[in-house]
C-alpha positions in Angstrom: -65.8 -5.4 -39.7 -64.7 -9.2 -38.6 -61.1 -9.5 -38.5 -59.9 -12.2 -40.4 -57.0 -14.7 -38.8 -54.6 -17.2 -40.7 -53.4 -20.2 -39.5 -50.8 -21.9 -40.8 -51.1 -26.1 -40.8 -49.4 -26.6 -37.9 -51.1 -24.0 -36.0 -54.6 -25.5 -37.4 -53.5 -29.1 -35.4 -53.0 -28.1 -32.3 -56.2 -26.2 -32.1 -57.9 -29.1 -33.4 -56.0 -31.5 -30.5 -57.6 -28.9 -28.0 -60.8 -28.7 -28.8 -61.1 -32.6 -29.3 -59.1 -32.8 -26.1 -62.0 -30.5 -24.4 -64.6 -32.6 -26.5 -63.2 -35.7 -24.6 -62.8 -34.2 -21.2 -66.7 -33.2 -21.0 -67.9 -36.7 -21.7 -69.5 -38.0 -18.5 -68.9 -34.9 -16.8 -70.9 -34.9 -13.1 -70.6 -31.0 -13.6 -69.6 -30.4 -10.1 -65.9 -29.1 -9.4 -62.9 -31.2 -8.8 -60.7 -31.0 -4.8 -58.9 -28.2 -4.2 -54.9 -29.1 -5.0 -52.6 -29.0 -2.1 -51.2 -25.5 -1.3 -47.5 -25.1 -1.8 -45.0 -24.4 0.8 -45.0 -20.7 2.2 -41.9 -20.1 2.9 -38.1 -19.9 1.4 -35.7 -23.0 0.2 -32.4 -23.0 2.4 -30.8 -22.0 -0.9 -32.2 -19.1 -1.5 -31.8 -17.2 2.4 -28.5 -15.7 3.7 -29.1 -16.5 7.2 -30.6 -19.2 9.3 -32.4 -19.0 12.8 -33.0 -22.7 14.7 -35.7 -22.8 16.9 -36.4 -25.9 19.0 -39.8 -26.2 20.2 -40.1 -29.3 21.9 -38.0 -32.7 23.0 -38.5 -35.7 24.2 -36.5 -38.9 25.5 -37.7 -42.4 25.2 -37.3 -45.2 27.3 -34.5 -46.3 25.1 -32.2 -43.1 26.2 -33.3 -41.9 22.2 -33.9 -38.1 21.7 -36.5 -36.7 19.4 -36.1 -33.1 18.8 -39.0 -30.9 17.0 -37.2 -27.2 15.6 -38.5 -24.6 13.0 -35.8 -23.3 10.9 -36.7 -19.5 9.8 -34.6 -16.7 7.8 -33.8 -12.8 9.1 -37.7 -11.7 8.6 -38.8 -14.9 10.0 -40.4 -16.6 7.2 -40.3 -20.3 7.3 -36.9 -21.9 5.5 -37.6 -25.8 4.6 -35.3 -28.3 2.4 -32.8 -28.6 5.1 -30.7 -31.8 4.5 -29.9 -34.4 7.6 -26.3 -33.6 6.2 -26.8 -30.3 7.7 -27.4 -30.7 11.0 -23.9 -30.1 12.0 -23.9 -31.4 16.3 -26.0 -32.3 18.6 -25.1 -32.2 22.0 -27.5 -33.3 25.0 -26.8 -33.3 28.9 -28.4 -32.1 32.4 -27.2 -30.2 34.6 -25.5 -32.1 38.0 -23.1 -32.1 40.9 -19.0 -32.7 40.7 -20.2 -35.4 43.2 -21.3 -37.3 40.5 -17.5 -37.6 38.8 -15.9 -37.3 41.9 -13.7 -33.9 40.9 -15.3 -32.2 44.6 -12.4 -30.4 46.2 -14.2 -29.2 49.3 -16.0 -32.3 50.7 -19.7 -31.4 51.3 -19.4 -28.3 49.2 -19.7 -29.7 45.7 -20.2 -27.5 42.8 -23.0 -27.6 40.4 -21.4 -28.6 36.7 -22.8 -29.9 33.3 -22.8 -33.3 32.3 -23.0 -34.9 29.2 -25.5 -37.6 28.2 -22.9 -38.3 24.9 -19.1 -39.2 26.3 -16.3 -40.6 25.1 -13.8 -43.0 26.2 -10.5 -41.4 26.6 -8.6 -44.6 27.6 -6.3 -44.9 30.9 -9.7 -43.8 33.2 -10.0 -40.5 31.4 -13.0 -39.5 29.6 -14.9 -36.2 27.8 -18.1 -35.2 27.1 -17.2 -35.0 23.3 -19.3 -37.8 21.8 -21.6 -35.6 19.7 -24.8 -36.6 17.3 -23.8 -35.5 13.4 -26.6 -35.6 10.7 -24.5 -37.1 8.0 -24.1 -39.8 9.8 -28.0 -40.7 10.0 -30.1 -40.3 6.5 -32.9 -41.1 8.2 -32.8 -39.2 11.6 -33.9 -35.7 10.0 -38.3 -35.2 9.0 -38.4 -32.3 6.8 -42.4 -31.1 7.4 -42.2 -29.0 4.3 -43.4 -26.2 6.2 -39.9 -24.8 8.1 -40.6 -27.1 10.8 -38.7 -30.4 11.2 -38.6 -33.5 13.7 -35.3 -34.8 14.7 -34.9 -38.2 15.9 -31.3 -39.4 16.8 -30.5 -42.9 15.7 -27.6 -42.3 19.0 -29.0 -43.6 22.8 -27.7 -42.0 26.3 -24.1 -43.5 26.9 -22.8 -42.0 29.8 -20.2 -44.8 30.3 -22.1 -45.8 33.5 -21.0 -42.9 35.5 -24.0 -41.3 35.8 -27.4 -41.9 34.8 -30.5 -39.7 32.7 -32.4 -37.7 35.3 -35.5 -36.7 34.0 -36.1 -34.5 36.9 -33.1 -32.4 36.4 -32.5 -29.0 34.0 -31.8 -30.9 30.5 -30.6 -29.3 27.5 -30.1 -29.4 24.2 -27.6 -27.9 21.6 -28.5 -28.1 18.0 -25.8 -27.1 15.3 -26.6 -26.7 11.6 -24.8 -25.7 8.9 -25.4 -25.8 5.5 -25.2 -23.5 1.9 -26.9 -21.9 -0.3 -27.0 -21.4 -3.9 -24.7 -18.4 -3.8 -22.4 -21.3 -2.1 -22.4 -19.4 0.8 -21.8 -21.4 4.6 -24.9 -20.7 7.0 -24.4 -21.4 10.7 -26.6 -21.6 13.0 -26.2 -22.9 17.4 -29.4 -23.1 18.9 -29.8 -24.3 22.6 -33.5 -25.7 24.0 -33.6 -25.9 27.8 -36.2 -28.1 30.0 -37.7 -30.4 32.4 -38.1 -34.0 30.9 -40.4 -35.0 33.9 -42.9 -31.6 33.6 -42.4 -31.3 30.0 -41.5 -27.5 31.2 -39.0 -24.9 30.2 -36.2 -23.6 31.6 -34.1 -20.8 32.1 -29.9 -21.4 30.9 -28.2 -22.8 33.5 -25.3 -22.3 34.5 -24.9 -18.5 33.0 -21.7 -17.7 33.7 -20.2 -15.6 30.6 -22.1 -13.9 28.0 -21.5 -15.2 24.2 -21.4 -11.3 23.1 -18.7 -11.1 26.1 -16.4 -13.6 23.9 -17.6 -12.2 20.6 -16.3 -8.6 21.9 -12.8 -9.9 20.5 -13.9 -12.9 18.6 -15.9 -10.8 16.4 -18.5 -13.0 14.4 -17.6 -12.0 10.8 -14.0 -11.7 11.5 -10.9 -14.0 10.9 -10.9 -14.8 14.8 -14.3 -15.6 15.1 -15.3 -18.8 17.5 -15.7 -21.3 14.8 -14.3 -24.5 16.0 -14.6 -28.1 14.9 -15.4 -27.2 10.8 -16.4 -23.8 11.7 -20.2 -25.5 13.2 -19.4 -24.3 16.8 -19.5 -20.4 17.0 -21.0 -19.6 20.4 -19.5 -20.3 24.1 -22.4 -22.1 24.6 -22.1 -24.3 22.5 -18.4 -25.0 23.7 -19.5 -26.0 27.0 -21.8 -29.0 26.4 -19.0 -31.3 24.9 -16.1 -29.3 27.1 -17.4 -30.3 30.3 -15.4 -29.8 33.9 -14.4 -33.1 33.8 -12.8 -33.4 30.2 -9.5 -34.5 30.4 -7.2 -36.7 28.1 -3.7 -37.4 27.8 -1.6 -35.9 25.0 2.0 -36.8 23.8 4.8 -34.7 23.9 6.9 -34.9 20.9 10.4 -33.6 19.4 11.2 -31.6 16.8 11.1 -35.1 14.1 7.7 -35.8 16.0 9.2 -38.8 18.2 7.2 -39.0 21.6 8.7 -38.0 24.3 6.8 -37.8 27.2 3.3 -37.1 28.0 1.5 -34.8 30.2 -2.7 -34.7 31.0 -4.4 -31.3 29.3 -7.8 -30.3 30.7 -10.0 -30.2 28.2 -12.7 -28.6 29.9 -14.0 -24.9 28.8 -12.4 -23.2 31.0 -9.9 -25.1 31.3 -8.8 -24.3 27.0 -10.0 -20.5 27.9 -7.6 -19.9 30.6 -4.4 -22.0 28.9 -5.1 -20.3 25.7 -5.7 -16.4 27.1 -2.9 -17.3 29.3 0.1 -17.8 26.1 -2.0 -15.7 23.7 -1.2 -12.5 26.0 2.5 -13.0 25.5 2.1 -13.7 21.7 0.2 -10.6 21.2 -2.9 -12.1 19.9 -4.8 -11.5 23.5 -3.5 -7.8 24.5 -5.0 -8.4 27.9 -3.3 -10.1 30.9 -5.3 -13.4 31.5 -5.0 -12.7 35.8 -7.6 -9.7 34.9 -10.5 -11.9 35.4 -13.2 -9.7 35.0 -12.1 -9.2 31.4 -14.0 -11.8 30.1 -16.0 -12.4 34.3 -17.9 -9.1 33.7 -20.6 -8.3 36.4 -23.9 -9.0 34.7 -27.4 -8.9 36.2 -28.4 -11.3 33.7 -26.4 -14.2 34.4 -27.0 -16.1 37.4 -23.2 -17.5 38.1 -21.8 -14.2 37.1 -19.8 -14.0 40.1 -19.1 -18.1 40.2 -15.5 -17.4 39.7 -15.4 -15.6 43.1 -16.8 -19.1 44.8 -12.9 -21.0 46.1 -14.2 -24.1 45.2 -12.4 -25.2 42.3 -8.5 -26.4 42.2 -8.8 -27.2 38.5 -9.6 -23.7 38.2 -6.6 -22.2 39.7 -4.4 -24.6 38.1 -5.1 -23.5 34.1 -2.8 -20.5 35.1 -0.6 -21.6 38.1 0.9 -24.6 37.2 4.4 -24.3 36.9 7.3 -23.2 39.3 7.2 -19.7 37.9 3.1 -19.4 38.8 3.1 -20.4 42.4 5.0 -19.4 45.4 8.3 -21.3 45.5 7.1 -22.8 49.1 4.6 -24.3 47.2 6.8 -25.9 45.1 8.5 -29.6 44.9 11.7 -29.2 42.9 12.9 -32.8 43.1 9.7 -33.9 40.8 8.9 -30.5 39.6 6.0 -30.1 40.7 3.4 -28.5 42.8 4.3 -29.9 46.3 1.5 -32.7 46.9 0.2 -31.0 50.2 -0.4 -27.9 48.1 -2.7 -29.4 45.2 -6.0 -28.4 47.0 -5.3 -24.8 46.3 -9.1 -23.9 47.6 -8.4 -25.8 50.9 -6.8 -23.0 51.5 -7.1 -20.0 49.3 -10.7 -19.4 50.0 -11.5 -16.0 51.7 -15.5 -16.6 52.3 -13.6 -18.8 54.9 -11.7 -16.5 56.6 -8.5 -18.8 54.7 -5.3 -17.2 52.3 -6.4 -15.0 49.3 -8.8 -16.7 47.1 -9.7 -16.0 43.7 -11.1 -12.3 44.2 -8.7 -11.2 46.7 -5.6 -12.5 44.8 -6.6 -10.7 41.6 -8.2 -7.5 42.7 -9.1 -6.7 46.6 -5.2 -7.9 47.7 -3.6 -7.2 44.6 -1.4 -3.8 43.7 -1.7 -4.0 40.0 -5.6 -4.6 40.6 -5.7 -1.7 42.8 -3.2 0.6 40.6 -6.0 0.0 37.4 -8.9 1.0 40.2 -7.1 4.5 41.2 -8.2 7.7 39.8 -6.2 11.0 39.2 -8.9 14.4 39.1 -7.4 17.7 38.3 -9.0 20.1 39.9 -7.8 23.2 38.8 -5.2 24.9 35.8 -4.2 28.5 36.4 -2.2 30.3 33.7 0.3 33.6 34.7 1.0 35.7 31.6 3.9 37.3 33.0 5.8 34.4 34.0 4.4 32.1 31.0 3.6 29.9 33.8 0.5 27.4 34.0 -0.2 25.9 37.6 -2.5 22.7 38.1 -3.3 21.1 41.1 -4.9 17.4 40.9 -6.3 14.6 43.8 -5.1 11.0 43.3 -7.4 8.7 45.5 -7.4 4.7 45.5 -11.2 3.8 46.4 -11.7 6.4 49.6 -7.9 7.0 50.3 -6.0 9.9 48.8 -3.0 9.3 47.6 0.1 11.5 49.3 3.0 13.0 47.5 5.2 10.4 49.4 3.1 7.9 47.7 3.9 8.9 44.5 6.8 7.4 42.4 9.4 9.4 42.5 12.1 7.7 40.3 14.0 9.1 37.0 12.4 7.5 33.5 14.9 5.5 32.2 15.1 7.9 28.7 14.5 10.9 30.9 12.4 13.2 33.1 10.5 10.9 35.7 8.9 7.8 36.0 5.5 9.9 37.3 4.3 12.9 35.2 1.8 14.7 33.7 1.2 15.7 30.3 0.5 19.2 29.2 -0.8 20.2 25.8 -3.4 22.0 24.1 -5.8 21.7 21.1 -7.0 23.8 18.5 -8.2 22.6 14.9 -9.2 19.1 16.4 -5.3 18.4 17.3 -2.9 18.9 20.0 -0.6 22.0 19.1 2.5 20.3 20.5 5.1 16.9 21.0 5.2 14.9 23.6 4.8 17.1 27.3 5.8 15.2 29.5 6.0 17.2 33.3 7.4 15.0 35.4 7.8 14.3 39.9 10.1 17.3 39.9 7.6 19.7 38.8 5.5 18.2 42.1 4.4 19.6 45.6 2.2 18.5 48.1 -1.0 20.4 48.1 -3.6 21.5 50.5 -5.8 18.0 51.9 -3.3 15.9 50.2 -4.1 17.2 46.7 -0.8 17.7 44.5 0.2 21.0 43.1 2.2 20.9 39.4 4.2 24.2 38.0 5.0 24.0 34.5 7.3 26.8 33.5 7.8 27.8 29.9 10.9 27.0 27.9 11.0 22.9 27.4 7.2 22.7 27.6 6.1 25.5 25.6 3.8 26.7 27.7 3.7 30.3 26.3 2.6 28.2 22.5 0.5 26.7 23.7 -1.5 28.9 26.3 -1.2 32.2 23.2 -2.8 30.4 21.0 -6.1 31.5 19.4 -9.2 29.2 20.8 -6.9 27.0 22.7 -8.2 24.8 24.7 -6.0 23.3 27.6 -5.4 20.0 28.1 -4.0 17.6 31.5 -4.0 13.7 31.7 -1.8 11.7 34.0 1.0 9.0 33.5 1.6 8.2 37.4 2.7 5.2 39.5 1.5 4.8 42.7 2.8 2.4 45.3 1.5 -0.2 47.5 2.3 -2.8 50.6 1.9 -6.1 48.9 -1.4 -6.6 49.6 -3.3 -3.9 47.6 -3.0 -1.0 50.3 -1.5 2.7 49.3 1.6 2.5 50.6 4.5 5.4 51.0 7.5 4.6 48.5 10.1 2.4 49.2 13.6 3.0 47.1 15.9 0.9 45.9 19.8 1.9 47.3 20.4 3.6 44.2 17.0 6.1 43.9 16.9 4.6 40.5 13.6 2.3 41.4 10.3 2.3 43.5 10.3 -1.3 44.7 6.8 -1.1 45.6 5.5 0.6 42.8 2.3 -0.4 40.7 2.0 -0.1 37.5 0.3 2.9 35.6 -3.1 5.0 37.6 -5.5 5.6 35.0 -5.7 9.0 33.5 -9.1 10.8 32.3 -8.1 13.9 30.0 -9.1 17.0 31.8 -9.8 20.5 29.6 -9.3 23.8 30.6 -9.7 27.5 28.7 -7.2 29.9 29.2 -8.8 31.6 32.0 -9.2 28.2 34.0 -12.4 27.2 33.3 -13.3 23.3 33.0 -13.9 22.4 29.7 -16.7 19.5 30.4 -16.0 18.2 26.8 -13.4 16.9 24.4 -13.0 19.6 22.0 -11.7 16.7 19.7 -13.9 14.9 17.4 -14.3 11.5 18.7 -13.9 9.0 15.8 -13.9 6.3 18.5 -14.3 5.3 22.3 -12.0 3.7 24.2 -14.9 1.8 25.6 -14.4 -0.2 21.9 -10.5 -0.3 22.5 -11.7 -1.8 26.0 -13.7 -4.2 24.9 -10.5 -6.5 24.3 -8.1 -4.2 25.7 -9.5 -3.9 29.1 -6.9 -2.0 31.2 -4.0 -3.3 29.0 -2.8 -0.6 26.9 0.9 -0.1 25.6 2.7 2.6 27.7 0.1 4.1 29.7 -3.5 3.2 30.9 -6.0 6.1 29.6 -9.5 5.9 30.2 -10.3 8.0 26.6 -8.9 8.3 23.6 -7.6 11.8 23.6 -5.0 10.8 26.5 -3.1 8.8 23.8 -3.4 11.2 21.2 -2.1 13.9 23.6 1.3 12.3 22.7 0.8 10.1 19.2 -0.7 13.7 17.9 -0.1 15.0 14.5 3.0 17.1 15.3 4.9 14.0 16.0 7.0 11.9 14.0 9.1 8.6 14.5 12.4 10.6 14.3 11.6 11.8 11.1 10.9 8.5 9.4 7.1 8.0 9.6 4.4 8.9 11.1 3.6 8.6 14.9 0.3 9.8 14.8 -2.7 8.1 16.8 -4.4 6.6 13.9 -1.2 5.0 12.5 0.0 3.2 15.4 -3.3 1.8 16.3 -4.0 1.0 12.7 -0.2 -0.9 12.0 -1.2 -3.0 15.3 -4.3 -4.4 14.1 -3.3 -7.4 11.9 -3.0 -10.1 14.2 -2.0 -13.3 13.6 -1.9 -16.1 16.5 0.8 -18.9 17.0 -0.3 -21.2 14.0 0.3 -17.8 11.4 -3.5 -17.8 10.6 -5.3 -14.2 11.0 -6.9 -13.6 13.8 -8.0 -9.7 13.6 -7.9 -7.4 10.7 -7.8 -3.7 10.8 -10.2 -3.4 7.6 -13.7 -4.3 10.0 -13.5 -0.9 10.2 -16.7 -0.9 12.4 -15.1 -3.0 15.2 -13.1 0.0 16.7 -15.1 3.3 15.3 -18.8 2.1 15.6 -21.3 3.1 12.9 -19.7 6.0 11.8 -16.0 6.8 13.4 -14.8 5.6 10.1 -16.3 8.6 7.9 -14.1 10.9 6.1 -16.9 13.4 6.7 -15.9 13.7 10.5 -12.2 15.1 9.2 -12.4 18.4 8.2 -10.6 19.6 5.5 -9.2 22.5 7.7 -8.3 20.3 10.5 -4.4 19.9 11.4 -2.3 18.2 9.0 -0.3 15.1 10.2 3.3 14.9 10.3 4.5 11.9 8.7 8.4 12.5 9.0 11.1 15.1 7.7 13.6 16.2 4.9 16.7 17.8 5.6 15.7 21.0 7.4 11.9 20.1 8.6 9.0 18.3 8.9 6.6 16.8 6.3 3.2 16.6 6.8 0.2 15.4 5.1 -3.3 16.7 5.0 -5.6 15.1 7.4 -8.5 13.8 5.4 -5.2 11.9 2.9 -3.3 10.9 6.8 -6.5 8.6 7.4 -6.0 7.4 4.4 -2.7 6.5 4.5 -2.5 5.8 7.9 -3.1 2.2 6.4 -2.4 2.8 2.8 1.3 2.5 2.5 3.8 1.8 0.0 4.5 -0.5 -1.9 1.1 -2.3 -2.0 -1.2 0.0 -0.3 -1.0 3.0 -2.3 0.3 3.6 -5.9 1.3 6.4 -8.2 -2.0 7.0 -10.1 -3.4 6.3 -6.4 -1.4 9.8 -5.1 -2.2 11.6 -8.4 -5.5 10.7 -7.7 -5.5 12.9 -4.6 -3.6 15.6 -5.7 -6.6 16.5 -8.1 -8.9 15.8 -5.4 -6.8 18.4 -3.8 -5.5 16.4 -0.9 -1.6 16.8 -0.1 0.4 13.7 0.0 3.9 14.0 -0.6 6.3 16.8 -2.9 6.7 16.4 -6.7 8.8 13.8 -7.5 9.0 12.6 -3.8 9.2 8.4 -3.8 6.2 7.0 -2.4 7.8 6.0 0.9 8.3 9.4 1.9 4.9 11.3 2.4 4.6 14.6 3.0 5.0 18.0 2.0 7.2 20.6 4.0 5.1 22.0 6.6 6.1 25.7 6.2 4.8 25.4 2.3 1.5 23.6 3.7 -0.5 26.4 3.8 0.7 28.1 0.6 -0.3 25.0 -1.1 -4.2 25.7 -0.7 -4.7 22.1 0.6 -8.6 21.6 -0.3 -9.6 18.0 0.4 -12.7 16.1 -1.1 -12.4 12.9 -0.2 -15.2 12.6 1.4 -17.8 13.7 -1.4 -17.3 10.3 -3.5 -15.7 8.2 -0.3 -18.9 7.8 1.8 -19.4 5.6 4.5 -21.4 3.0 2.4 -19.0 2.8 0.3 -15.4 2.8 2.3 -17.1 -0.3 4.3 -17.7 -2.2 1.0 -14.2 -1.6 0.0 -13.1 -2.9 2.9 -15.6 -5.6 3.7 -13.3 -8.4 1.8 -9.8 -8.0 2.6 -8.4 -10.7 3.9 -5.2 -12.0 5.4 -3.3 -11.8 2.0 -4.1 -8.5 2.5 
């Protein structure tokens, strides 16, 4: 049966449109099929990726001193991004590489260095001058070609000025930084720096030049992501690299000094150069506590890398300038060195390599001065190994004997600061604890010089006697294991080399003492067995805390966690007014702001000290240790250990309410006694247990989710 279909009037027109429309179209028809339409772009529009990838494939440099540039642009699964606008190409930055000869900075004549130079500077006035002169898209509607296909041509509408100091060698290692920056529809910023490194004259490739530090070595602190990422100039400049193509060795300017109502003063020259801004800013940033790490340590940020061919250039003596970002004032050179009528360095002293350069055979030069010929150096490169813990039962007596050793020497007793600690005990000690339930069982331990005698082949042999240090508590306790690390000061001659103590009149001081050797935690079972691993769960390394920290720690130098939590350890207290627990002194150090008040480092990246996973509730168990957090009238409070991490950050007012902590009472965490006001946490610890504390935080706090709850805090935070 034929279905039957209604049209209505209107419905009836169109159809009869169409088919005239198709009556129309076949009239004179050669039958044969039209061209095939041009296929559409394969690829993504800017606006729609979340990350960029610049990748310059060719250059080229006319006779003009123009520079043509030909780049693809792709996203992260490297599929081709087009509808980039000229406005978006953020810098570019074009030089060669060439000698100091050429700008006439050489300090040893004959010997110059190797340094970039920029094919784009600017006139600084009064004979000063910087490589700063940068190409910006927005300037140049015309410059950028979009292809339509992710790949783009790049022609600069800005020629070679040099100011006629040096000229375009085509023969020479050229390169190329190209900055974009743009949005997309989400109105999110997307940065890219790519650098493109060749021969002009071969049309050939080249390896970087000039590979001294590692961008990942800066973003170890400046942390892309974080409030103190590199981001300079409008937040286009985010890599070291491409800080050095404007911030050349011979950028310098003059700056005014000005008053408190912004009257000049005075003027004085700043050296622009990279290194130049690394080293002054490292060097005030350490006493601000934005940079925790003293800016003489040079291998901080100079790290030994097989990869990059100048890795050791800082070594070379060659550069004054250099040595000059950190010793120039009266209180950073040797007061021989110094003029005082026009303070000043003394004119004959300028040429600090002219002399300080030990591949010479001349005074200390860079490497000597911070590290072979240097005590504090030398005091971060000594190593304390215990060797042995013995534990008598019947006089509740443990007995360790350890070997201190600088490089191949071993450290003597007489070598060993002997002085008193200024709040008691000695200035050298060890400390003595144990751990059972992933925490140490006791405070602070601190066994100090007194409890030391020389041992056999200049080991050192350490009684600790019950009483004060609890030894019986600790060494009686079910599945203890033992635990030694080391807060000693050696001492030196001057010049790096162990030396035997030398006193001040009054005993009080070592006036030839270093600063603190670094400690590795040693373990021990009862019966004296080495322990080869931390019984403690590891929620980070201190290779992470080193990454910025290097050998600058607060207090003490430890080369793993556990040797600061022997002491900031969950029985411990700040006199009974807060916690003093590992986890909240790290955590209530970690928003940092530097001189201007902007943020610099905030504690919520969770991953930048505990890694992929340190972070996860899942690693505290809920029978672990609770975590005292201060006391009432008669004892001490503690909180339960999943609910400490939590509040280790979490405080009152802001950080934690009451629905918050009624929240984890059901959850069955233990915060703090009924009625207690939120600034004082804890429940008494002899009613812990009888409280049935049964934590499960962890079963809707997952890792996924505690890092998207944390991803956006920022600095109002």
């Amino acid at each position: 049966m034929m279905k039957k279909f209604n049209f209505n009037a209107a419905t009836k027109a169109v159809l009869g449109a169409g088919l005239l429309s198709l009556a129309l179209s076949g009239c004179g028809s050669d039958g044969k099929d039209g061209e095939d339409g041009k296929p559409g772009p394969i690829g993504n529009a800017i606006g729609s990726v979340s990350h960029l990838d610049a990748n310059i494939q060719s250059a080229s440099v006319d006779d003009a001193g123009i520079l043509t540039v030909n780049f693809n642009l792709t996203d992260a699964n490297g599929v081709a991004v087009f509808d980039l606008k000229h406005g978006d190409i953020g810098a570019v930055s074009f030089g060669r590489v060439g000698s100091e000869d050429e700008v006439g900075s050489t300090d040893l004549e004959g010997n110059p260095r190797e340094i970039w130079l920029s094919y784009f500077n600017k006139d600084k006035g009064e004979g000063y001058y910087t490589g700063s002169s940068y190409f910006k898209g927005s300037e140049c509607e015309t410059c950028l070609t979009d292809n339509g296909d992710g790949s783009y041509t790049l022609t600069l509408d800005k020629a070679i000025d040099t100011l006629d100091k040096y000229a375009y060698d085509a023969n020479a290692t050229n390169g190329i930084y190209l900055g974009v920056k743009a949005s997309n529809n989400a109105g999110h910023t997307l940065v890219n720096n790519s650098f493109y490194y060749w021969q002009p004259s071969s049309d050939t490739a080249q390896d970087k030049p000039k590979a001294i530090i590692a961008d990942e070595t800066c973003q170890n602190c400046h942390r892309p992501g974080q409030d103190g990422a590199l981001s300079m100039h409008g937040g286009k400049h985010v890599t070291l690299e491409s800080c050095t193509f404007c911030h050349t060795d011979y950028n310098s300017y003059m700056k005014d000094d000005k008053d408190a109502d912004g009257n000049v003063i005075g003027a004085h020259e700043v050296d622009g150069s990279i290194k130049g801004m690394a080293h002054e800013i490292h060097s005030h940033a350490t006493f601000n506590g934005v940079y925790p790490q003293s800016a003489s340590n040079c291998q901080t940020c100079h790290q030994a890398d097989e990869n990059l061919a100048m890795a050791d250039a800082w070594k070379a003596d060659l550069d004054t300038a250099t040595c000059m970002n950190c010793h120039n004032s009266q209180y950073g050179v040797p007061s021989w060195h110094w003029d005082t009528a026009n303070n000043q360095i003394a004119e004959s002293k300028q040429n600090c390599v002219s002399c300080h350069n030990d591949p010479d055979g001349g005074y200390r030069g860079a490497e000597s001065g911070h590290y072979l010929k240097n005590d504090n150096a030398q005091a971060a490169m000594a190593k304390v190994t215990f060797n042995s813990m013995s534990y008598s039962a019947d006089t509740k007596t443990v007995t360790a004997n350890m070997t201190v050793t600088s490089g191949d020497t071993i450290v003597t007793l007489a070598q060993i600061d002997p002085t008193p600690y200024k709040y008691g005990g000695y200035t050298s000690a060890i400390v003595f604890n144990g751990v059972v339930n992933d925490d140490f069982i006791v405070n602070y331990q601190k066994v100090g010089y007194g409890n030391f005698t020389a041992g056999e082949e200049g080991s050192i042999n350490v009684t600790i006697p019950d009483g004060d240090f609890e030894v019986a508590k600790v060494m009686e306790t079910e599945g203890v294991s033992v635990a030694l690390s080391s807060q000693l000061h050696i001492c030196f001659d001057g010049k790096g080399a162990v030396a035997d103590c030398t006193l001040s009149d009054d005993g009080t001081e070592a006036t030839n003492a270093g600063p603190y050797v670094p400690s590795d935690t040693a373990y021990f079972a009862v019966d004296g067995t080495k322990v080869d691993k931390s019984p403690r769960i590891q929620h980070t390394e201190m290779t992470a805390c080193q990454q910025c920290h290097t050998t600058e720690i607060k207090h003490r130098f430890s080369n793993d966690i556990d040797g600061c939590a022997s002491c900031h350890n969950g029985t411990r207290d700040k006199k009974g007014t807060g916690s003093s627990n590992l986890a909240y002194i790290v955590h209530s150090k970690h928003y940092v702001y530097d001189s201007n008040g902007e943020m610099f480092f905030k504690k919520t990246e969770c991953q930048a000290c505990h890694g992929d996973n340190g972070f996860s509730l899942s690693k505290i168990a809920p029978t672990a240790a609770p975590v005292a957090y201060g006391k009432n009238d008669t004892e001490q409070l503690v909180v339960s250990p999943q609910t400490a991490a939590c509040v280790s950050c979490h405080q009152g007012p802001y950080g934690i309410d009451d629905a918050t902590a009624a929240h984890i009472k059901t959850n069955g965490g233990l915060l703090k006694e009924e009625g207690a006001p939120l600034t004082t946490l804890g429940v008494p610890a002899s009613a812990y247990d009888t409280l049935n504390p049964a934590e499960t935080c962890s079963t809707c706090h997952k890792d996924s989710q505690l890092l998207e709850a944390h991803s956006n805090w920022g600095s109002s935070h």
